[in-house]
PyMOL Python script that loads the backbone (N, CA, C, O; Angstrom):
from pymol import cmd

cmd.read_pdbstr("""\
ATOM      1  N   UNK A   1     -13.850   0.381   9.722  1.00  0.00           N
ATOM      2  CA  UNK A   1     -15.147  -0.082   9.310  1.00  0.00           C
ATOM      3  C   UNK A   1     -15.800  -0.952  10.385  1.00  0.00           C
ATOM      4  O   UNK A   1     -16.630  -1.842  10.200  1.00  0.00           O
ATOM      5  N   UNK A   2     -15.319  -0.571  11.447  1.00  0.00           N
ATOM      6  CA  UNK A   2     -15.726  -1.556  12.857  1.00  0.00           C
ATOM      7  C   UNK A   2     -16.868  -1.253  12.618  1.00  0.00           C
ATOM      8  O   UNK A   2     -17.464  -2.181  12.071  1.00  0.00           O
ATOM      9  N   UNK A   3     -17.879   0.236  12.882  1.00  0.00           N
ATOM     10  CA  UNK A   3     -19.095   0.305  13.080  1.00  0.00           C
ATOM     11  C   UNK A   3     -20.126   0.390  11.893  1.00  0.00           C
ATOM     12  O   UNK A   3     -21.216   0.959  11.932  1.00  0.00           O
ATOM     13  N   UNK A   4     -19.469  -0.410  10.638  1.00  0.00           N
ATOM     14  CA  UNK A   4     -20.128  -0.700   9.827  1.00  0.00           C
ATOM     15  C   UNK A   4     -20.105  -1.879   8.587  1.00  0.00           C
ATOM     16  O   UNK A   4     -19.942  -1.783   7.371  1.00  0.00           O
ATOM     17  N   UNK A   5     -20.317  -2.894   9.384  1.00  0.00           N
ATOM     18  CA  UNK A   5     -20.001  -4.280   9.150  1.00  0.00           C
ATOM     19  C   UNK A   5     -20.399  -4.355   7.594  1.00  0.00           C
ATOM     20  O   UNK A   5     -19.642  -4.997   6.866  1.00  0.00           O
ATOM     21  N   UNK A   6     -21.514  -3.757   7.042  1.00  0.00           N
ATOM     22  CA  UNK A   6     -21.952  -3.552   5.327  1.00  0.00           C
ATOM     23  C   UNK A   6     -20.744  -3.131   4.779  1.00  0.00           C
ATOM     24  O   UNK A   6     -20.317  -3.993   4.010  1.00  0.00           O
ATOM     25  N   UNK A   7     -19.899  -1.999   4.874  1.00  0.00           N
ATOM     26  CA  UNK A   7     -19.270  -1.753   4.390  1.00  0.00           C
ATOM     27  C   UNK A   7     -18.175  -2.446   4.492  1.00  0.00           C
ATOM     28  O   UNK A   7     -17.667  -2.798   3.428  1.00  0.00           O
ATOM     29  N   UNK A   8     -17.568  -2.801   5.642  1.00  0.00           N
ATOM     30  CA  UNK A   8     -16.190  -3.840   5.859  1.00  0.00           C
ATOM     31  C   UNK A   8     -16.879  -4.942   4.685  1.00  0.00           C
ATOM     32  O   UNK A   8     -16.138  -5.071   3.711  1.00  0.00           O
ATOM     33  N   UNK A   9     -18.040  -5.675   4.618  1.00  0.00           N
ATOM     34  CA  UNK A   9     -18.406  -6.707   3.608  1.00  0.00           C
ATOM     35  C   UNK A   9     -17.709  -6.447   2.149  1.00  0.00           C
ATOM     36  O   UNK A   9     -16.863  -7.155   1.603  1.00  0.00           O
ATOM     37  N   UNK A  10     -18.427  -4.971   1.567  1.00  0.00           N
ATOM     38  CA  UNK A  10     -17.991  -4.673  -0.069  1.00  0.00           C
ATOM     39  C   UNK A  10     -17.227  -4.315   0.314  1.00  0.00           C
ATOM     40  O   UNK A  10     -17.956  -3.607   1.008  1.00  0.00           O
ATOM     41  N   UNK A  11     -16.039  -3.970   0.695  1.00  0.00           N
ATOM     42  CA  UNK A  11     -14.696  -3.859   0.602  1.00  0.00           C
ATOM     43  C   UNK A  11     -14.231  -5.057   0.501  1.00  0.00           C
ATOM     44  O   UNK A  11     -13.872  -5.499  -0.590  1.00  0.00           O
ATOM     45  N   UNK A  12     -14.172  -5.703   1.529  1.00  0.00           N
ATOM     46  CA  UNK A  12     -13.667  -7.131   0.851  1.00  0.00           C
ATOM     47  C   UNK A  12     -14.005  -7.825   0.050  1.00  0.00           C
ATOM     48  O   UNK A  12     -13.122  -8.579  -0.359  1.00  0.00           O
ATOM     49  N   UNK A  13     -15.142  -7.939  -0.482  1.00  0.00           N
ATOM     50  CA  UNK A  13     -15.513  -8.225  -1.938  1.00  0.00           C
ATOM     51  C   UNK A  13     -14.810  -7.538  -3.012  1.00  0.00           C
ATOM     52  O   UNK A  13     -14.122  -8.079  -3.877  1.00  0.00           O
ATOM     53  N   UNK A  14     -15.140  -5.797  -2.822  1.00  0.00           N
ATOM     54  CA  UNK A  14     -13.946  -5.643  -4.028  1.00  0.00           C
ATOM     55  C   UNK A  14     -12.681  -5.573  -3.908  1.00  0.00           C
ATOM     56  O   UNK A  14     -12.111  -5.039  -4.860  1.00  0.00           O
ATOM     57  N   UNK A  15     -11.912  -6.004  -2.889  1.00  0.00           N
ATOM     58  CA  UNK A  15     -10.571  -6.267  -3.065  1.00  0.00           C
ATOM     59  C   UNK A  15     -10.283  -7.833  -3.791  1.00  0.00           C
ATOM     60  O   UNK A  15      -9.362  -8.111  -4.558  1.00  0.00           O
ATOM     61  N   UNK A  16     -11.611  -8.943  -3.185  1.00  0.00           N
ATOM     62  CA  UNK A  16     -11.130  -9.867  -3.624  1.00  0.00           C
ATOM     63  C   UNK A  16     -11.584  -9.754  -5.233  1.00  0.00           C
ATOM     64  O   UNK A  16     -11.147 -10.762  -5.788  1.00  0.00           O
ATOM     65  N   UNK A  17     -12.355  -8.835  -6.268  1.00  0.00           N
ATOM     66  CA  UNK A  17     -12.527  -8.983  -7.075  1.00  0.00           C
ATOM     67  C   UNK A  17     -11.474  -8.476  -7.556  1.00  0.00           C
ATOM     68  O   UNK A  17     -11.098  -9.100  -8.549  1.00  0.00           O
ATOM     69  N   UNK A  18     -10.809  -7.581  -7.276  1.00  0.00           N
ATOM     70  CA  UNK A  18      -9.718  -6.698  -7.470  1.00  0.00           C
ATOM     71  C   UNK A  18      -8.544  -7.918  -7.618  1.00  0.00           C
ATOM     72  O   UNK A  18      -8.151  -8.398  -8.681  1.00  0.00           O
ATOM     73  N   UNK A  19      -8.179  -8.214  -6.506  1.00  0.00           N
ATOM     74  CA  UNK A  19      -7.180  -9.353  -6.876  1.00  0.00           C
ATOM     75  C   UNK A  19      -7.613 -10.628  -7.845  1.00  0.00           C
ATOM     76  O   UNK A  19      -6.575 -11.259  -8.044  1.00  0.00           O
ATOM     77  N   UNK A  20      -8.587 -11.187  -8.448  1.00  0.00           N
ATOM     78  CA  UNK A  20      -9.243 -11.974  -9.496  1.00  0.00           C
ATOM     79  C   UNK A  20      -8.924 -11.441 -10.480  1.00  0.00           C
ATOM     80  O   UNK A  20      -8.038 -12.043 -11.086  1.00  0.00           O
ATOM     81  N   UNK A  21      -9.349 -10.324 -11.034  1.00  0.00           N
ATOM     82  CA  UNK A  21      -8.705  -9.667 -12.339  1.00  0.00           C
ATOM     83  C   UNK A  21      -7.738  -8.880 -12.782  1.00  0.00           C
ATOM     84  O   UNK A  21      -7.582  -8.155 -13.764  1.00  0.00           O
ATOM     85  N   UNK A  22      -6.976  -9.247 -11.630  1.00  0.00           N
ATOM     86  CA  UNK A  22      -5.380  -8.590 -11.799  1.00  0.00           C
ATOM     87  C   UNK A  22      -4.546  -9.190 -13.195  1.00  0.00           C
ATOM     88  O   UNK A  22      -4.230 -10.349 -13.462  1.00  0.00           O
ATOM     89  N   UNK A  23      -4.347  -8.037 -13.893  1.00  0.00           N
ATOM     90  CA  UNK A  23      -3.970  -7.960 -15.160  1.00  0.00           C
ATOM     91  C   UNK A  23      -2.866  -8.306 -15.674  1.00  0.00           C
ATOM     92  O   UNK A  23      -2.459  -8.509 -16.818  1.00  0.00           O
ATOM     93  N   UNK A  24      -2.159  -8.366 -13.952  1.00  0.00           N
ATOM     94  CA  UNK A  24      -0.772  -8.812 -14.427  1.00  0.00           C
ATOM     95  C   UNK A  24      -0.398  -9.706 -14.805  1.00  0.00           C
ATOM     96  O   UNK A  24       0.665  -9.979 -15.362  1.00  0.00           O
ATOM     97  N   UNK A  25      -1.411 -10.390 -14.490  1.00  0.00           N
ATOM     98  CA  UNK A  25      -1.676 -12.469 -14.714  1.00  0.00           C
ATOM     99  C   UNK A  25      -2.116 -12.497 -16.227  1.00  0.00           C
ATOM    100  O   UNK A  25      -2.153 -13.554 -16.857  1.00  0.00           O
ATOM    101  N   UNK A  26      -2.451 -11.265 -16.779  1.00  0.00           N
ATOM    102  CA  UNK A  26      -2.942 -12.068 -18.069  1.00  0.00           C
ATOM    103  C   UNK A  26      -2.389 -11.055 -18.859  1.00  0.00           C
ATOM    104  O   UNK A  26      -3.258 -10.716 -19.662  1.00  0.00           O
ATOM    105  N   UNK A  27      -1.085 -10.232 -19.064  1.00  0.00           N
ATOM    106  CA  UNK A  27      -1.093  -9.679 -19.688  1.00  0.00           C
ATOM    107  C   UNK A  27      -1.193  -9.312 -21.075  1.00  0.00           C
ATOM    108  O   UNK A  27      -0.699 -10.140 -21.840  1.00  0.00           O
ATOM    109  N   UNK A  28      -1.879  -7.930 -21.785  1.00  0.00           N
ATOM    110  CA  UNK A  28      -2.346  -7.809 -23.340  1.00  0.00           C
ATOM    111  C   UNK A  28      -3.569  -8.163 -23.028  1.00  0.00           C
ATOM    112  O   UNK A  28      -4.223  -7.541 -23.865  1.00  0.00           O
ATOM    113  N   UNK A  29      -4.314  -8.745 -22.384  1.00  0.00           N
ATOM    114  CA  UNK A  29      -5.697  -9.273 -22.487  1.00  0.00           C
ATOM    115  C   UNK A  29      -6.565  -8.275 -22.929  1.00  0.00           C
ATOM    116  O   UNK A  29      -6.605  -7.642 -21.873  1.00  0.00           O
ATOM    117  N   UNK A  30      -7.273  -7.666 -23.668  1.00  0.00           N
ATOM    118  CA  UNK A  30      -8.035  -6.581 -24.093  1.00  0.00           C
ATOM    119  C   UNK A  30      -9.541  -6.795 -23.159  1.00  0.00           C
ATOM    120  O   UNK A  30     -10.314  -5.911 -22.788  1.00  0.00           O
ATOM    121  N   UNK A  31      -9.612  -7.941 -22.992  1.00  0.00           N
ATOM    122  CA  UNK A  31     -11.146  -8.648 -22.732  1.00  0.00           C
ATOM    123  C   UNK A  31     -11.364  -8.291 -20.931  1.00  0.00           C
ATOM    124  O   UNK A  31     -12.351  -7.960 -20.273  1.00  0.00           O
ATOM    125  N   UNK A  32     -10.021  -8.531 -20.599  1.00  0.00           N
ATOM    126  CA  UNK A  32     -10.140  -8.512 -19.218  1.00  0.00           C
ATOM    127  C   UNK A  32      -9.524  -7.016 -18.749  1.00  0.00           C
ATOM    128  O   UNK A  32      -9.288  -6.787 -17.562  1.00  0.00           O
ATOM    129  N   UNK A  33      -9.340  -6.235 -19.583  1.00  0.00           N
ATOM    130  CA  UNK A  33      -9.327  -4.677 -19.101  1.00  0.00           C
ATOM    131  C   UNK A  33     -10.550  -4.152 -19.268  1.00  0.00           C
ATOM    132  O   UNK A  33     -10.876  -3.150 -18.632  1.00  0.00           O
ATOM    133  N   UNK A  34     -11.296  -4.688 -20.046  1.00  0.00           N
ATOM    134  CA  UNK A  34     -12.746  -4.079 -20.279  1.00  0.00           C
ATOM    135  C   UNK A  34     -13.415  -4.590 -18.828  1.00  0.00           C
ATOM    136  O   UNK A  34     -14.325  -4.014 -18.231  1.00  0.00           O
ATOM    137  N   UNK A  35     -12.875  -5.557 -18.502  1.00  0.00           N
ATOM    138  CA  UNK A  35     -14.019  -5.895 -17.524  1.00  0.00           C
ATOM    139  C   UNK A  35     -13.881  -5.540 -16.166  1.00  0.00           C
ATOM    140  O   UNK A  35     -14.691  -5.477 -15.241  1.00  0.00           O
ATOM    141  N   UNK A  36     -12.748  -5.335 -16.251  1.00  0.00           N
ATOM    142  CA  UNK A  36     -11.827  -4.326 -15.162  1.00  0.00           C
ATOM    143  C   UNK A  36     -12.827  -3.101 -15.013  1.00  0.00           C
ATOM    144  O   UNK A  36     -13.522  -2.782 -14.049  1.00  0.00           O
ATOM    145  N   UNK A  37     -12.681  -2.493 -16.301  1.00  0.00           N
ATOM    146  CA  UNK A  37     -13.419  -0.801 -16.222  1.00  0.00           C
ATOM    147  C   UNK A  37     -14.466  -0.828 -16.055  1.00  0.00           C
ATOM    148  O   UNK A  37     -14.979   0.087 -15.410  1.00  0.00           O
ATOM    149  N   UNK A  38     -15.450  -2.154 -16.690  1.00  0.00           N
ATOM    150  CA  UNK A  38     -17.035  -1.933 -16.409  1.00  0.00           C
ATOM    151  C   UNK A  38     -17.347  -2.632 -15.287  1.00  0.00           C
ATOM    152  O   UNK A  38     -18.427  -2.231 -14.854  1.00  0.00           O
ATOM    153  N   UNK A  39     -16.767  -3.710 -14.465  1.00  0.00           N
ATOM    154  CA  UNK A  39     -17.210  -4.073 -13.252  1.00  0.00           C
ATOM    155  C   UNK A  39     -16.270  -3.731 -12.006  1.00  0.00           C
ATOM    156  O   UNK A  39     -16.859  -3.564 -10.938  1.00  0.00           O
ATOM    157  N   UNK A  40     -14.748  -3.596 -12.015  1.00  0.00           N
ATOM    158  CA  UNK A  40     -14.873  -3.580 -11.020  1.00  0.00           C
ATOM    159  C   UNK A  40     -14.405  -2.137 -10.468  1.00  0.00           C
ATOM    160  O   UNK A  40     -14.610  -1.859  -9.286  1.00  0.00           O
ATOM    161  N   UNK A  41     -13.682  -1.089 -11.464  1.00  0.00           N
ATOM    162  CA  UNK A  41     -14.262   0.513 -11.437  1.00  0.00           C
ATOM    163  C   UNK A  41     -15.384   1.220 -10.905  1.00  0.00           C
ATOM    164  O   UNK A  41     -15.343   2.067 -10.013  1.00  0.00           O
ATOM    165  N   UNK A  42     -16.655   0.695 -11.684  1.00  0.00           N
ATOM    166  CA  UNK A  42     -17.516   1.173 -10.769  1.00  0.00           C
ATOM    167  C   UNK A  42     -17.612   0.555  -8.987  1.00  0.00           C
ATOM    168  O   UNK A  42     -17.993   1.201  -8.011  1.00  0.00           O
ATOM    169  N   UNK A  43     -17.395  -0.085  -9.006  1.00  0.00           N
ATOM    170  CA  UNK A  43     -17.425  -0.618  -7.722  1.00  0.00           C
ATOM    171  C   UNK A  43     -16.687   0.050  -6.788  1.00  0.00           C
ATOM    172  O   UNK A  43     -17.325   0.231  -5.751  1.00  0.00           O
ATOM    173  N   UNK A  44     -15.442   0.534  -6.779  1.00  0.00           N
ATOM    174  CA  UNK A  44     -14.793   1.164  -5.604  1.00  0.00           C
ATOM    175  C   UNK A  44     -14.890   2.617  -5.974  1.00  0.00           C
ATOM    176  O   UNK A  44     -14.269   3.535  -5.439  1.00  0.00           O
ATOM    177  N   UNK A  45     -15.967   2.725  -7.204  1.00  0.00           N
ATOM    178  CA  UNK A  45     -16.202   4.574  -7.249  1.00  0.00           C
ATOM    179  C   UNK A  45     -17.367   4.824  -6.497  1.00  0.00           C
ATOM    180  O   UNK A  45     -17.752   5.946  -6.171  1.00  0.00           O
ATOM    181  N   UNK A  46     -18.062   3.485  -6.159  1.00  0.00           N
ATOM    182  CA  UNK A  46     -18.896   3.200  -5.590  1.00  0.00           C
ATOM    183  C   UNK A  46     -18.609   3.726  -4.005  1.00  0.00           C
ATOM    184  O   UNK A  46     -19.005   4.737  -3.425  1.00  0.00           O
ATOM    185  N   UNK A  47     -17.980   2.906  -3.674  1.00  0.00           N
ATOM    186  CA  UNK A  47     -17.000   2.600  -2.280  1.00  0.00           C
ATOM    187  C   UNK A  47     -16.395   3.752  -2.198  1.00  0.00           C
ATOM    188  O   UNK A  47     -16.458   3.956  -0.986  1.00  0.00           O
ATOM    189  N   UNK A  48     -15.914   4.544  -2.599  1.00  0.00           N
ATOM    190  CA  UNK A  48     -15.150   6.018  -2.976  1.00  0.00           C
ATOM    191  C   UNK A  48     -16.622   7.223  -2.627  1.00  0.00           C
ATOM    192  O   UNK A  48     -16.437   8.248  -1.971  1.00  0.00           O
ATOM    193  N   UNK A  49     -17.573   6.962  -3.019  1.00  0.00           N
ATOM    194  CA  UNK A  49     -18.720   7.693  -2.549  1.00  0.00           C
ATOM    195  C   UNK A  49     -19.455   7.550  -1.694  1.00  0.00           C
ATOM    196  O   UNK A  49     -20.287   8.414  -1.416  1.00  0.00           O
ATOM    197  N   UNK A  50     -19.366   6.633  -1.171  1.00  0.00           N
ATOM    198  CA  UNK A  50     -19.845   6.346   0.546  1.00  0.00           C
ATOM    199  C   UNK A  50     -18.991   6.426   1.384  1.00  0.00           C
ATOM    200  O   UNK A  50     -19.457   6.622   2.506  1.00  0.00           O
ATOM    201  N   UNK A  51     -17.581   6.338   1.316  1.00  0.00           N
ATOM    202  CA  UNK A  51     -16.624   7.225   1.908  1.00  0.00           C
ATOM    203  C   UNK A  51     -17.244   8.316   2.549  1.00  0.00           C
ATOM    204  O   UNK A  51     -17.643   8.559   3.688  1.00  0.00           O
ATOM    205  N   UNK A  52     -17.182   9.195   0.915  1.00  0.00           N
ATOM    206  CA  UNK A  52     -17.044  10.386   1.056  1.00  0.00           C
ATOM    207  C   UNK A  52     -18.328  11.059   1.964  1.00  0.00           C
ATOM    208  O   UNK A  52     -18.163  11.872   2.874  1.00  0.00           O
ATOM    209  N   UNK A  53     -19.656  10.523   1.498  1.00  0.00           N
ATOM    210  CA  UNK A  53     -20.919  10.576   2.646  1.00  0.00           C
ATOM    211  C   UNK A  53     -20.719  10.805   3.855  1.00  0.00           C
ATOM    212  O   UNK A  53     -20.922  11.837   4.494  1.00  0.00           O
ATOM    213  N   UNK A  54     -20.184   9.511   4.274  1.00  0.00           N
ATOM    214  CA  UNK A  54     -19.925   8.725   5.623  1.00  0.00           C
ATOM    215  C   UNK A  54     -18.819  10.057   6.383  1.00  0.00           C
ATOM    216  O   UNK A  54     -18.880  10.563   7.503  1.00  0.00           O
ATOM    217  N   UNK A  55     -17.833  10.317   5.209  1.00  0.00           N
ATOM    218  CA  UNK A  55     -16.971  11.102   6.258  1.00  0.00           C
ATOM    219  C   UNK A  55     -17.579  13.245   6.142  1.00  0.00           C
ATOM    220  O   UNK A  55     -17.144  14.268   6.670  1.00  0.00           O
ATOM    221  N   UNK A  56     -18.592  12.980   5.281  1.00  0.00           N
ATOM    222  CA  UNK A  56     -18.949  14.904   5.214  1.00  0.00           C
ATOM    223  C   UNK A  56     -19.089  15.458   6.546  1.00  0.00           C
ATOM    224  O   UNK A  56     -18.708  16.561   6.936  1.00  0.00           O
ATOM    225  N   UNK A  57     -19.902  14.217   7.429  1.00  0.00           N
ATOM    226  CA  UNK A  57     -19.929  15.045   9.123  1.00  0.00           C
ATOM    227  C   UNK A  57     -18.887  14.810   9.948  1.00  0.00           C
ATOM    228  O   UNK A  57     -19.119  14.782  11.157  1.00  0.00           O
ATOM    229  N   UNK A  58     -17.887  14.651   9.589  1.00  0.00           N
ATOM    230  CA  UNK A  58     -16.451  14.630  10.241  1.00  0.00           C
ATOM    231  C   UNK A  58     -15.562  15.560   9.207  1.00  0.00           C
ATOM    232  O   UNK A  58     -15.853  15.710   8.020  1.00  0.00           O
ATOM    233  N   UNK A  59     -14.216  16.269   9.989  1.00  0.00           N
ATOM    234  CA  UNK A  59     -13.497  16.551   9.425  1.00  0.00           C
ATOM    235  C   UNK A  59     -12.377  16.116   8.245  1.00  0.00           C
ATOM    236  O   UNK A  59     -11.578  16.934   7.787  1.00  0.00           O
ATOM    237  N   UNK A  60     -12.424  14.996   7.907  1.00  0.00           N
ATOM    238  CA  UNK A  60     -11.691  14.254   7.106  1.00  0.00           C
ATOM    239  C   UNK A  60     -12.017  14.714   5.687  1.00  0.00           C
ATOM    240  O   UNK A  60     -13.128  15.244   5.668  1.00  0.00           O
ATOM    241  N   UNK A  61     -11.464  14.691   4.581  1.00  0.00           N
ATOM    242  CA  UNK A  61     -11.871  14.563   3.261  1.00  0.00           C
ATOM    243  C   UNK A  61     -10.895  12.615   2.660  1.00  0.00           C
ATOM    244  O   UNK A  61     -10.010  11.909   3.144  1.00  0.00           O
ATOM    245  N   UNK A  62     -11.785  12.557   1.431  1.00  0.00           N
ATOM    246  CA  UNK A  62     -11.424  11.243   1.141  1.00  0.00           C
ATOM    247  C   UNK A  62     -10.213  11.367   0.193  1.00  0.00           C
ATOM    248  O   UNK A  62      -9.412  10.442   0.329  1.00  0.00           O
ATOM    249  N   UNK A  63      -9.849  12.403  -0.847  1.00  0.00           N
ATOM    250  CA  UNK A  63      -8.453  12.681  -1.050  1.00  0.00           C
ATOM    251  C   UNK A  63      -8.153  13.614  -0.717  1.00  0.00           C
ATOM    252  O   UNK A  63      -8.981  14.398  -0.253  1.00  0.00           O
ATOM    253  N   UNK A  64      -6.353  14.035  -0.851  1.00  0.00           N
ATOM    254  CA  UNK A  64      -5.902  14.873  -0.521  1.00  0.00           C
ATOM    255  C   UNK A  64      -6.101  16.202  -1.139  1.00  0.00           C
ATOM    256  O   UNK A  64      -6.013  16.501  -2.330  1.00  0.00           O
ATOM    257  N   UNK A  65      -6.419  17.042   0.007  1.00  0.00           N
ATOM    258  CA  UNK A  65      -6.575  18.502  -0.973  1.00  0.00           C
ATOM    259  C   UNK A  65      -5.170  19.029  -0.453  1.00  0.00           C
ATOM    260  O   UNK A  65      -5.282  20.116   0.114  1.00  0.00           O
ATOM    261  N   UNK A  66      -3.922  18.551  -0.502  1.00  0.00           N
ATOM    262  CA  UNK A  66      -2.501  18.874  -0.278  1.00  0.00           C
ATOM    263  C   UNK A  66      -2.300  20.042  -1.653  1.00  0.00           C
ATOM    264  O   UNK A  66      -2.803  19.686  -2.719  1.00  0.00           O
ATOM    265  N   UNK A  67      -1.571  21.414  -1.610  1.00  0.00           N
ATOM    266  CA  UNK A  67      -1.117  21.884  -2.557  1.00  0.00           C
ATOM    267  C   UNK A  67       0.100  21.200  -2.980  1.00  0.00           C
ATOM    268  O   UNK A  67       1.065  20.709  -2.394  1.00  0.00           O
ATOM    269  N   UNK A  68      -0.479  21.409  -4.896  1.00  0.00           N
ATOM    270  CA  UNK A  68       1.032  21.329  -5.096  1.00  0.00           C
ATOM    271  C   UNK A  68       1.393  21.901  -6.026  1.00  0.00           C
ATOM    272  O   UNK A  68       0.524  22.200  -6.845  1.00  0.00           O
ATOM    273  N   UNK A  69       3.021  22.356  -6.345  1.00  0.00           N
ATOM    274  CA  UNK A  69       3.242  23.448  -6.954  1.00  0.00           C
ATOM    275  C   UNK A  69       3.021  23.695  -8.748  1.00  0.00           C
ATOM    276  O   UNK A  69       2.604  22.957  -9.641  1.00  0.00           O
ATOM    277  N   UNK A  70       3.242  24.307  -8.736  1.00  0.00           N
ATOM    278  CA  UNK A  70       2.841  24.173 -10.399  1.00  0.00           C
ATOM    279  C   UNK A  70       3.897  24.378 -10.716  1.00  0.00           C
ATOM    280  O   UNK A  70       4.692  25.099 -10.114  1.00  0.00           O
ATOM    281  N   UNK A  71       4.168  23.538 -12.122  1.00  0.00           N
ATOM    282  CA  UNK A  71       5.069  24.369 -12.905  1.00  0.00           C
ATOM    283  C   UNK A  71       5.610  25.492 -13.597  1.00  0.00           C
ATOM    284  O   UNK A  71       4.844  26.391 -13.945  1.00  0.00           O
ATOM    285  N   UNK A  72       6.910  25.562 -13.859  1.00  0.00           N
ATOM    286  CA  UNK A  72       7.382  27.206 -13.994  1.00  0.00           C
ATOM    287  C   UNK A  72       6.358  27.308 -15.414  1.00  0.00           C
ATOM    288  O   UNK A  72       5.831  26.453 -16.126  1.00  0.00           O
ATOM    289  N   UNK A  73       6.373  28.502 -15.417  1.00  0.00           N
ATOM    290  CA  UNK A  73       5.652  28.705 -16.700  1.00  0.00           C
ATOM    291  C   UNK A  73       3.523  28.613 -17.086  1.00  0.00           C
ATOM    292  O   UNK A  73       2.691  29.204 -17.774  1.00  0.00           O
ATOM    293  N   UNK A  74       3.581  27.625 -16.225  1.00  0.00           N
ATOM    294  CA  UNK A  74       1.562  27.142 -16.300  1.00  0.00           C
ATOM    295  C   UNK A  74       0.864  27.770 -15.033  1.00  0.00           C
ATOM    296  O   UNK A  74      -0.175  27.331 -14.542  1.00  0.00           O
ATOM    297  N   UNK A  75       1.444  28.656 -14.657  1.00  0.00           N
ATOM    298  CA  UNK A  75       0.505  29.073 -13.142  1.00  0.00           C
ATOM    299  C   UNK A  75      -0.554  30.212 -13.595  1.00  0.00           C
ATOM    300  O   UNK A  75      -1.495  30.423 -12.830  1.00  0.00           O
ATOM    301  N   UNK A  76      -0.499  30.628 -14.262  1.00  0.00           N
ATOM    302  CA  UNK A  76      -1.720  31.419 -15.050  1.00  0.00           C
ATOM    303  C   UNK A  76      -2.811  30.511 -16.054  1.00  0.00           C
ATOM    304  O   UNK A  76      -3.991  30.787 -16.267  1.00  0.00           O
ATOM    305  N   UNK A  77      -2.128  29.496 -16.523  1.00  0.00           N
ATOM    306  CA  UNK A  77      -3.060  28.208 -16.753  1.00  0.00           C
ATOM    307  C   UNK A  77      -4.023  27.819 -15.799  1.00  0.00           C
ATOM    308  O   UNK A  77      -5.243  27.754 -15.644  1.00  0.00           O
ATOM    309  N   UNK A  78      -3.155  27.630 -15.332  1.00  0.00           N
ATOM    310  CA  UNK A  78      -3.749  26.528 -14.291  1.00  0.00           C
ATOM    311  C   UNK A  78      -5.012  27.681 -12.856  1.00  0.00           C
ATOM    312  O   UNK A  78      -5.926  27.244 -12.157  1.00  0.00           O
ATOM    313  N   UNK A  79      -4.540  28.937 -12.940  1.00  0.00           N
ATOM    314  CA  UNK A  79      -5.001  29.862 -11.908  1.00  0.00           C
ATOM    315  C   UNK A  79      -6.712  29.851 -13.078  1.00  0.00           C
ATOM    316  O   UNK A  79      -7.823  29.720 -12.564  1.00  0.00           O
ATOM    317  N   UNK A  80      -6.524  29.998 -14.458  1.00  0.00           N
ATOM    318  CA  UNK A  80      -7.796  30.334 -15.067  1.00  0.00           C
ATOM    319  C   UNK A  80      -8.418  29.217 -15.242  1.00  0.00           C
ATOM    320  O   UNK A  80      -9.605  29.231 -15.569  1.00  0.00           O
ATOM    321  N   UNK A  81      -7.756  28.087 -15.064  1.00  0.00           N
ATOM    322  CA  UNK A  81      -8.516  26.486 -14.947  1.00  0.00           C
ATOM    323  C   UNK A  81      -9.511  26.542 -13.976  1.00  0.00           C
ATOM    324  O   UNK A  81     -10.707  26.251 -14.000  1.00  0.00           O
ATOM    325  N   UNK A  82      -8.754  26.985 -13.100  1.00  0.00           N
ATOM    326  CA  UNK A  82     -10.043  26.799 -11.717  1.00  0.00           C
ATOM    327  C   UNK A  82     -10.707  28.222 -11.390  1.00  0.00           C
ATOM    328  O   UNK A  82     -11.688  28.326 -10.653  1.00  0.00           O
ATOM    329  N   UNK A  83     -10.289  28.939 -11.801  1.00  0.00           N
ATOM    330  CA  UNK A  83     -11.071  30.050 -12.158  1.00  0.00           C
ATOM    331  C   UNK A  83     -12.781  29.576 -12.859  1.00  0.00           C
ATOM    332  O   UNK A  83     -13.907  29.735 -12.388  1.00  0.00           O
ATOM    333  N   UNK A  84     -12.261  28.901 -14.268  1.00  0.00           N
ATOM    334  CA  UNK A  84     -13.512  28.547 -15.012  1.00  0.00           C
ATOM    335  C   UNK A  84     -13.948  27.530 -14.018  1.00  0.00           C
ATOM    336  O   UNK A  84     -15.128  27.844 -13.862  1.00  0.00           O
ATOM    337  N   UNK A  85     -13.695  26.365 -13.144  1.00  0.00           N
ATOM    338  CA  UNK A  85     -14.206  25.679 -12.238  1.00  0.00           C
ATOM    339  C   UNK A  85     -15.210  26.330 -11.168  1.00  0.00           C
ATOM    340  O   UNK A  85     -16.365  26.010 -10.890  1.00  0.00           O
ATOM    341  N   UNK A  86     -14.672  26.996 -10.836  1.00  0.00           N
ATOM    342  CA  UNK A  86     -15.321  27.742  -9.622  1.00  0.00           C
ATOM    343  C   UNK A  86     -16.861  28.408 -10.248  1.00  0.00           C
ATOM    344  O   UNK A  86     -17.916  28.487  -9.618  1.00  0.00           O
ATOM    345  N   UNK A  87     -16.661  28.747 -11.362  1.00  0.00           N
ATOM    346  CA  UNK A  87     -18.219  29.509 -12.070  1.00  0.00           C
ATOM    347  C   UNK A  87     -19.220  28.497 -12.508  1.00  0.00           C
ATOM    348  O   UNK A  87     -20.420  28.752 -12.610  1.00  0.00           O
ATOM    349  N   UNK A  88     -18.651  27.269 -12.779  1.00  0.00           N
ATOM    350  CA  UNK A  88     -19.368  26.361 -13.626  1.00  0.00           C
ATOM    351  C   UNK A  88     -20.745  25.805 -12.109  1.00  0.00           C
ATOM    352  O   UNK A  88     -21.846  25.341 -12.406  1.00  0.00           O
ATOM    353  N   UNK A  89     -20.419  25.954 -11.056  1.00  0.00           N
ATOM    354  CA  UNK A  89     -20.563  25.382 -10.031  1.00  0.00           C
ATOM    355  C   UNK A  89     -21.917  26.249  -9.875  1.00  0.00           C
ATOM    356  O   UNK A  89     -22.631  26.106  -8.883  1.00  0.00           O
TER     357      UNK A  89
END
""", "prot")
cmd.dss("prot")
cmd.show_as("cartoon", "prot")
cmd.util.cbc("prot")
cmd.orient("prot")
């Protein structure tokens, strides 16, 4: 994030928000998982999509598109899963 000092900024913001509402510190808290999901979720789905921007004119992708195997038995599942994926598009 050298050549983009905005972004090095919200990253470290949401890590340090990230470490603030770490759950492990309060565990059972119902109050502070909610606030987990509505503030700081969006935030690195946020960060997760400017990634992904940032890297479309480079070869990189932001997760892995690694295969992996399926289980015995679901590979015709799973072949018509993305079957129906591919049409919806």
């Amino acid at each position: 994030m050298q050549d983009n000092p905005e972004m090095a900024r919200q990253i470290e913001e949401t890590l340090r928000e990230v470490q603030r509402w770490d759950p492990s510190k309060h565990p059972g808290n119902e109050e502070l998982i909610e606030r987990i999901r509505t503030q700081v979720l969006p935030n690195i789905e946020q960060l997760e999509l400017q990634l992904r921007r940032k890297l479309e004119g480079k070869d990189g992708q932001v997760r892995s598109s690694a295969a992996e195997r399926v289980p015995q038995g679901y590979g015709d599942a799973v072949a018509e899963y993305f079957r129906k994926l591919s049409k919806s598009k």
